[in-house]
C-alpha positions in Angstrom: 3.2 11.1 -21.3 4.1 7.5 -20.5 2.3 6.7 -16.6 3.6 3.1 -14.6 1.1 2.1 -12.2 2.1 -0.6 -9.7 0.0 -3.0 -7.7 1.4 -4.6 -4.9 0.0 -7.9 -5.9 -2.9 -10.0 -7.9 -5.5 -9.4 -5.2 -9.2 -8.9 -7.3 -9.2 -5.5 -5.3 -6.1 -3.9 -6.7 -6.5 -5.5 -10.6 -9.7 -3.5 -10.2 -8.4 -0.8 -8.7 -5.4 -0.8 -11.9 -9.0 -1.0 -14.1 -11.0 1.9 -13.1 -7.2 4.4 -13.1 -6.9 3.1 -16.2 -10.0 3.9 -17.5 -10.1 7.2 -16.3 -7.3 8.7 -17.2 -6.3 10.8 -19.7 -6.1 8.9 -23.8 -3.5 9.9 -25.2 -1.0 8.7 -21.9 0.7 5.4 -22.7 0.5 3.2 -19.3 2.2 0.0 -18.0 1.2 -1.9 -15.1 3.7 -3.2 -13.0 2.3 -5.9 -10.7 5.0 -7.3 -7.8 4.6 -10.9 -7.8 7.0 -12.4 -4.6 9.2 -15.5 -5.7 8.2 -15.5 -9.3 10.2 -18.5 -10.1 9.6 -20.0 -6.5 7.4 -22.5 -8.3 10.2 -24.0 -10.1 12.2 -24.2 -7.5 13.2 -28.0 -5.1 11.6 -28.1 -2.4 14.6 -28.0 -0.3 15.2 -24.4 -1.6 11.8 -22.9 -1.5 11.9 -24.0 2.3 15.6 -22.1 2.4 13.8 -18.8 0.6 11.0 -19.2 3.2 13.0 -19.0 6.4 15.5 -16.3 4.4 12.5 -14.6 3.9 11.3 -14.9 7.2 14.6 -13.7 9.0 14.9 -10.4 7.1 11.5 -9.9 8.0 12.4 -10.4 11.9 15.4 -8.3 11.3 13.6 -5.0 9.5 11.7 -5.3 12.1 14.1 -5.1 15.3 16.6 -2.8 13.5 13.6 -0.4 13.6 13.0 -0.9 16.9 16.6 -0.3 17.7 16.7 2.9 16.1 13.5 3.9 18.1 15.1 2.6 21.6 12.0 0.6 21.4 14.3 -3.4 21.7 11.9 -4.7 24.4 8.4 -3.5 23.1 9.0 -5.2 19.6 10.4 -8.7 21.7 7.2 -8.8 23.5 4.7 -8.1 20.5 6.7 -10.6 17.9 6.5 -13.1 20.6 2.7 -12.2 21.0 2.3 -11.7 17.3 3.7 -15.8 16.5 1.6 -17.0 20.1 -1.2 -15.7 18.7 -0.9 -16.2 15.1 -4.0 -17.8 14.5 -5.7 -14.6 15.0 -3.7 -12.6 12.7 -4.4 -15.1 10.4 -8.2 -14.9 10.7 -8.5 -11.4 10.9 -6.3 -11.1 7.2 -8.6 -14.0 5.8 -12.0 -12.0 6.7 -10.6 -8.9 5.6 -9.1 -10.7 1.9 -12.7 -12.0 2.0 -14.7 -8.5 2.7 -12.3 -6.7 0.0 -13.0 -9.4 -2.7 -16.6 -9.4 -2.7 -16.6 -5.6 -2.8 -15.2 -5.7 -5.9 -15.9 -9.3 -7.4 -18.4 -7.4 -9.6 -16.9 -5.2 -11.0 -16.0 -5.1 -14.8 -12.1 -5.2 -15.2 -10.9 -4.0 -18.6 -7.0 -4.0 -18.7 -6.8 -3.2 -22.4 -5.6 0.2 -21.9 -2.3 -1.1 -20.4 0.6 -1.2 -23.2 2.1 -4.0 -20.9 1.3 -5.7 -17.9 4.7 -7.5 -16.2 5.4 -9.3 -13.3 8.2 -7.8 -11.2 9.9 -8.4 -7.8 10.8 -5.3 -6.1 10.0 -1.7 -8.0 13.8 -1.1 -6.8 15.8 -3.8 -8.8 13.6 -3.6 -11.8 14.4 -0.9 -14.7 11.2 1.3 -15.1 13.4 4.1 -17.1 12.3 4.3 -21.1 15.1 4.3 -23.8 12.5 6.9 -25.7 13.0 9.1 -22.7 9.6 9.9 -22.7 8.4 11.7 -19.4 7.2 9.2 -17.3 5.0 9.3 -13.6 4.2 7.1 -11.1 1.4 5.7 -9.8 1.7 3.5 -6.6 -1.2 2.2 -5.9 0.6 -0.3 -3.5 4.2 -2.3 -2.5 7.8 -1.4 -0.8 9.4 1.8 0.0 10.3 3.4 -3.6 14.0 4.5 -3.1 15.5 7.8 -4.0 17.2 6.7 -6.8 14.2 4.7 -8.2 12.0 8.2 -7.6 14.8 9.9 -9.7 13.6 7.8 -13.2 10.1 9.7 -12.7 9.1 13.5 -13.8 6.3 13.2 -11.0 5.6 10.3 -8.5 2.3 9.3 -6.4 1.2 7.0 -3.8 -2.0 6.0 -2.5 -1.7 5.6 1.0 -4.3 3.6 2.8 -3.7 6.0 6.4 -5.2 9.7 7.1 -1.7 11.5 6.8 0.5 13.3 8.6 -0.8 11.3 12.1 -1.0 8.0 10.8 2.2 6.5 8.0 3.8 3.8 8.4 1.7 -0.1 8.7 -1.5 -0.9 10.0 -2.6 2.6 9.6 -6.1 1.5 8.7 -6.3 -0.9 12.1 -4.4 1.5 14.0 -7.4 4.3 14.5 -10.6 1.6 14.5 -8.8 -0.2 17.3 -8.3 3.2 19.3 -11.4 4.0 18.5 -10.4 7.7 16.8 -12.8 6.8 13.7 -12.2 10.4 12.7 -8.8 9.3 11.5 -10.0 6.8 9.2 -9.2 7.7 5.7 -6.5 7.7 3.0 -4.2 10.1 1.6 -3.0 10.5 -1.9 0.6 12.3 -2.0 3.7 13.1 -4.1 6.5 10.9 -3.0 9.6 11.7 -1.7 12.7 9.8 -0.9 11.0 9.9 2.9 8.7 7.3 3.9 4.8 8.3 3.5 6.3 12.1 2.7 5.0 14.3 0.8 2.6 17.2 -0.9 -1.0 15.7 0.1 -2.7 16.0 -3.4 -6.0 14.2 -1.9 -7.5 13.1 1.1 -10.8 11.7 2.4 -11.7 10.0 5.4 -15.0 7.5 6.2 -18.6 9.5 7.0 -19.2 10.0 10.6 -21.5 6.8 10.4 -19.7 4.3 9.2 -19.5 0.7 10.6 -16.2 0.3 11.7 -16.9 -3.2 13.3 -16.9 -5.3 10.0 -13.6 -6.1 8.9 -11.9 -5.4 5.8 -15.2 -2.4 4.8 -13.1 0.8 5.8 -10.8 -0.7 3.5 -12.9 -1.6 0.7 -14.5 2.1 1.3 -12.0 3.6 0.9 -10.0 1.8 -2.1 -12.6 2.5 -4.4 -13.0 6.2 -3.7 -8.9 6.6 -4.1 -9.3 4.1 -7.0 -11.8 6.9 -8.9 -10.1 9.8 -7.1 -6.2 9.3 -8.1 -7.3 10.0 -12.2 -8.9 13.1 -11.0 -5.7 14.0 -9.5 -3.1 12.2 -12.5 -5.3 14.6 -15.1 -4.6 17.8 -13.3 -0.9 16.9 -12.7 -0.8 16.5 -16.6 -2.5 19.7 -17.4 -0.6 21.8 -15.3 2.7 19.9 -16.1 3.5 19.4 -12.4 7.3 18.6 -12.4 7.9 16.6 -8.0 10.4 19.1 -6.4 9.8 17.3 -2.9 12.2 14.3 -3.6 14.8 15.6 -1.0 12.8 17.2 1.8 10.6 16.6 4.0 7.2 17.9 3.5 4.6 17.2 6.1 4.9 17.9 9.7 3.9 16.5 12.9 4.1 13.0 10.8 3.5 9.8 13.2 5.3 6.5 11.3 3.8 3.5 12.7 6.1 0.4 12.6 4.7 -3.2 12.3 6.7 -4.1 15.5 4.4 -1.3 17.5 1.1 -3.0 17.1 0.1 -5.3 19.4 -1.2 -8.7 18.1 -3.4 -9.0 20.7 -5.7 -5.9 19.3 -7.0 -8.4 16.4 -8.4 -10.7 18.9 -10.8 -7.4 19.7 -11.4 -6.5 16.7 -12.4 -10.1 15.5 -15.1 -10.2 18.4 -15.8 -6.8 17.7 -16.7 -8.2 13.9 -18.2 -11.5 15.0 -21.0 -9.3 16.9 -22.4 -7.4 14.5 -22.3 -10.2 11.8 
């Protein structure tokens, strides 16, 4: 069995998190870690042009995000919080700095081994990248991270996972994590390990778990770090049993889950992470 695991990006938390499913998963799979690196060759680049990517890169980002909101009838609710959300900037930007902060001293100590990995490659989007092997050796997929995998990217796979950082069905999509501690519904703090379909955040739940009934919500970035580390030592748990009962996805063109809430990015008001800094700033 040949297993691709893919990290969204270099963060400590997710080449640890690539470690421990490494380490825990069955010997005799051959695995490959894909890690999406944006602009690999942005470096190299004039400056003229990396400015050119930046704002290119900036207006598809504005465009996703009202072409969502036009399909939701939702035009004047994402105006008012991507105004809010470049006003207020500064915030956003402090709240993702404590929260890079928390997750990177949660797991700054732990031992990384990625000797188990065959190969380790950079790569842009899982989409435009070939992940199918000439040996045509079955192959899974392990997303611990990154962009919406495409149908016909799921169709390379016998069997494909994601880790999603949200308690599903009531809350896929973005900020799923942020979404529930600003509302205060704690309950609905967790994350949800699923088979992947050519639906967004679709799928056969294989795993859930959600943070104890005491946790401290106020400190930024520690629901995350929470609960990274148990789906970090939970998805080889589930990755073994899908190998030992040879567990072939048949989900890839339905929809699964019911009652499913999708959060977009355009939905969440930018004004929410100046409460939850404060909220953070008290208890600290």
């Amino acid at each position: 069995m040949r297993i691709i695991v893919h990290i969204p990006s270099e963060a400590h938390h997710y080449i640890a998190g690539a470690s421990m499913v490494a380490s825990n998963t069955w010997a005799d799979c051959a695995m490959e870690l894909l890690i999406q690196k944006k602009d690999i060759k942005a470096e190299r680049r004039p400056l003229f042009l990396r400015a050119l990517s930046k704002f290119k890169s900036f207006y598809r980002s504005e465009a996703r995000h009202f072409r969502l909101a036009n399909r939701n009838h939702e035009f004047f609710l994402a105006l008012k919080n991507r105004l809010l959300f470049h006003i207020f900037f500064n915030d956003v930007r402090i709240y993702e700095e404590i929260k890079r902060k928390r997750l990177t001293y949660e797991f700054f100590s732990d031992n990384v081994d990625l000797s188990r990995y065959t190969s380790i490659k950079l790569i842009g989007n899982i989409n435009e990248v070939s992940t199918s092997g000439s040996d045509k050796i079955p192959c899974g997929l392990i997303m611990l991270g990154g962009p919406y995998v495409k149908k016909q990217t799921l169709e390379n796979f016998q069997w494909a996972i994601n880790l999603h950082l949200g308690a599903l069905p009531e809350y896929g999509g973005s900020r799923t994590i942020e979404w529930p501690i600003a509302m205060k519904n704690y309950r609905d703090v967790g994350f949800t390990i699923h088979a992947m379909t050519k639906y967004l955040d679709d799928g056969l739940i294989l795993a859930q778990e959600k943070c104890p009934p005491d946790f401290n919500f106020d400190v930024i970035g520690l629901a995350h770090a929470y609960l990274f580390r148990r789906a970090f030592n939970i998805i080889p748990v589930v990755v073994n049993k899908l190998i030992k009962d040879s567990f072939i996805s048949d989900y890839a063109q339905t929809s699964i889950l019911k009652n499913k809430k999708i959060y977009y990015g355009y939905q969440f008001n930018p004004l929410l992470y100046r409460e939850l800094i404060r909220n953070h700033k008290r208890v600290s």
